[in-house]
C-alpha positions in Angstrom: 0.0 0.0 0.0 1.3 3.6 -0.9 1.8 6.0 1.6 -0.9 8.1 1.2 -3.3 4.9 1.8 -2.3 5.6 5.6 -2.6 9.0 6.0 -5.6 9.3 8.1 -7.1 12.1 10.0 -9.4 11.1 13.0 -11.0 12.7 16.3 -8.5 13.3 19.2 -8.1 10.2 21.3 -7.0 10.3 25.6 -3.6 8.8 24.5 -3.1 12.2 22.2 -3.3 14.5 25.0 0.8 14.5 25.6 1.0 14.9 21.7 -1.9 18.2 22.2 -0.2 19.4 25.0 3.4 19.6 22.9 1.9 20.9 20.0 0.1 23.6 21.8 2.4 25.1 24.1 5.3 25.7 21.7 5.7 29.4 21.6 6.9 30.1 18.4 3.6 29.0 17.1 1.3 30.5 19.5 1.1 33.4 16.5 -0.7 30.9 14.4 -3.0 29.7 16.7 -4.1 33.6 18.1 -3.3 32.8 21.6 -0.7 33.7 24.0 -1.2 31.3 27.3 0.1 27.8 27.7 -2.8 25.0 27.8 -2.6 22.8 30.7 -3.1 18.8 30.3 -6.1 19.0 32.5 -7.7 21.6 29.9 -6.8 19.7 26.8 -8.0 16.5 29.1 -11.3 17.6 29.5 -11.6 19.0 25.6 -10.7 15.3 24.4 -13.3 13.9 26.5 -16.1 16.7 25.5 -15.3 15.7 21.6 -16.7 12.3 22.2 -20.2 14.2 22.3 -21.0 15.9 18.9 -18.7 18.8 19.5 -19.2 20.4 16.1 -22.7 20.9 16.7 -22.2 22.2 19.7 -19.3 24.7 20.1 -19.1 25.1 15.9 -15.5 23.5 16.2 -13.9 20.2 15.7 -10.2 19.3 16.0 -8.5 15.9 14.2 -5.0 14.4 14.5 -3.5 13.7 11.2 -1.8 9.8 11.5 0.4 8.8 9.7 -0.4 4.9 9.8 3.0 3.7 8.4 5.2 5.4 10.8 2.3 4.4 13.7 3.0 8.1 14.7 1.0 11.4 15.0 1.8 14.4 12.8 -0.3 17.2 12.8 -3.3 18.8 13.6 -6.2 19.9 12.0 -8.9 22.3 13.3 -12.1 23.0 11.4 -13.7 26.3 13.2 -16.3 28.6 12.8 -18.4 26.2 11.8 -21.9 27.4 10.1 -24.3 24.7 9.0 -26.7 27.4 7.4 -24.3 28.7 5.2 -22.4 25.8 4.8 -19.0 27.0 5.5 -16.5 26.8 8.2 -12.8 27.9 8.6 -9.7 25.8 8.5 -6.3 25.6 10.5 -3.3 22.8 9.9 -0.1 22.1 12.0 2.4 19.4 10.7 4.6 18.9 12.9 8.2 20.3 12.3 10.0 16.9 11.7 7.1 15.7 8.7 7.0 19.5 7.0 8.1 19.7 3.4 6.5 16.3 2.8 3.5 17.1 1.3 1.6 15.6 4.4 -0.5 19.0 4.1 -1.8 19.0 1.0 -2.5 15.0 1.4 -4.4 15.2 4.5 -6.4 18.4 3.0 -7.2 16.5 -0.5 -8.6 14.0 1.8 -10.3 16.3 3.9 -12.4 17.9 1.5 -14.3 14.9 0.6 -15.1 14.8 4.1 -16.4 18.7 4.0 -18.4 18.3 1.1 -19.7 15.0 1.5 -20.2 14.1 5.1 -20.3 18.1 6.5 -22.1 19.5 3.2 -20.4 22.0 3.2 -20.0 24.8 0.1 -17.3 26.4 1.3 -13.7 26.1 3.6 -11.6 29.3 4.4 -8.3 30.2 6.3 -6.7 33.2 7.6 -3.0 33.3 7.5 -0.6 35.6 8.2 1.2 37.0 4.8 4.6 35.8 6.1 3.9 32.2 6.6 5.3 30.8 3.1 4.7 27.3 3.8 1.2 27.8 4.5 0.4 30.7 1.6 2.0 27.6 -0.6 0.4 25.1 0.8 -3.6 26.8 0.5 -2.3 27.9 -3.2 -2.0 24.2 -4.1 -4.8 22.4 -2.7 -7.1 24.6 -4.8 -8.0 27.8 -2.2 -8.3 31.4 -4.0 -7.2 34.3 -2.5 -10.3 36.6 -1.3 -8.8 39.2 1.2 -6.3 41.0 2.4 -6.3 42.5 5.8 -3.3 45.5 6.2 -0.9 45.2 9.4 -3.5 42.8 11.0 -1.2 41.1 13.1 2.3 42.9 15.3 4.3 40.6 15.6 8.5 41.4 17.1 7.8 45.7 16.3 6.8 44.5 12.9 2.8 44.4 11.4 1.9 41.5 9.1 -0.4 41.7 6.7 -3.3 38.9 6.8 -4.5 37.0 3.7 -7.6 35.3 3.5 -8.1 32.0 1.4 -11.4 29.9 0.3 -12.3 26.6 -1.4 -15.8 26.1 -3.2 -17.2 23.0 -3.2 -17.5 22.1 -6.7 -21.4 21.1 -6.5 -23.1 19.6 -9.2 
């Protein structure tokens, strides 16, 4: 079996929470994910355990762990936000860990996302926010088929410098 037949993203499990809990309190992220606090292993212990009820529903969020099956290891993490089942949209984030970037794990896990937005979520539309100096990301939206639709001036200040903010979206492509 190729690689990308193990690629899998699935809901956050209690045996992720050390995985969560590294992920989330590097700082030199923290820009990406708007916050500026450390989570604690209790917090991230409850939010696993609240997922098991029908989260997105509920607080218009849901967070996945992208597996990579072959390696029997986590990668990354995928947060779909902002959910709205009316309009049938919600808002994307992705982490790949540092050691799996440049691997094309991104755009693999989000090629197979999408058939889970459109057909399980019916959804018309996902979108992202990133800032204009994250390359990898800006590259990474370009080729899995998002279009660029905004651009917010000096949105974010980050080390005495503001960053521009560039806002992506992907259509469904509804028949």
């Amino acid at each position: 079996m190729n690689k990308e037949n193990h690629l899998i993203f699935r809901a956050p499990e209690p045996t992720d929470i050390d995985f969560m809990y590294e992920q989330e309190n590097q700082t030199d992220i923290w820009r990406v994910g708007h916050t500026i606090v450390p989570f604690s292993k209790e917090f991230l212990t409850r939010y696993v355990f609240s997922c098991m009820e029908d989260e997105l529903n509920v607080s218009k969020q849901a967070r996945f762990i992208i597996e990579d099956r072959c390696l029997n290891q986590n990668i990354g993490i995928l947060d779909l936000f902002n959910y709205d089942p009316i309009h049938r949209r919600a808002e994307i984030g992705i982490l790949i860990v540092k050691e799996h970037q440049n691997q094309h794990y991104g755009s693999k896990i989000l090629e197979k996302f999408f058939i889970y937005a459109w057909e399980i979520l019916n959804l018309h539309q996902i979108y992202a926010e990133i800032a204009s100096n994250n390359l990898s990301a800006y590259q990474l939206f370009c080729k899995t088929g998002f279009q660029t639709c905004a651009l917010k001036r000096e949105w974010f200040y980050e080390k005495g410098e503001w960053i521009d903010l560039i806002g992506f979206q992907k259509l469904s492509i509804e028949k």
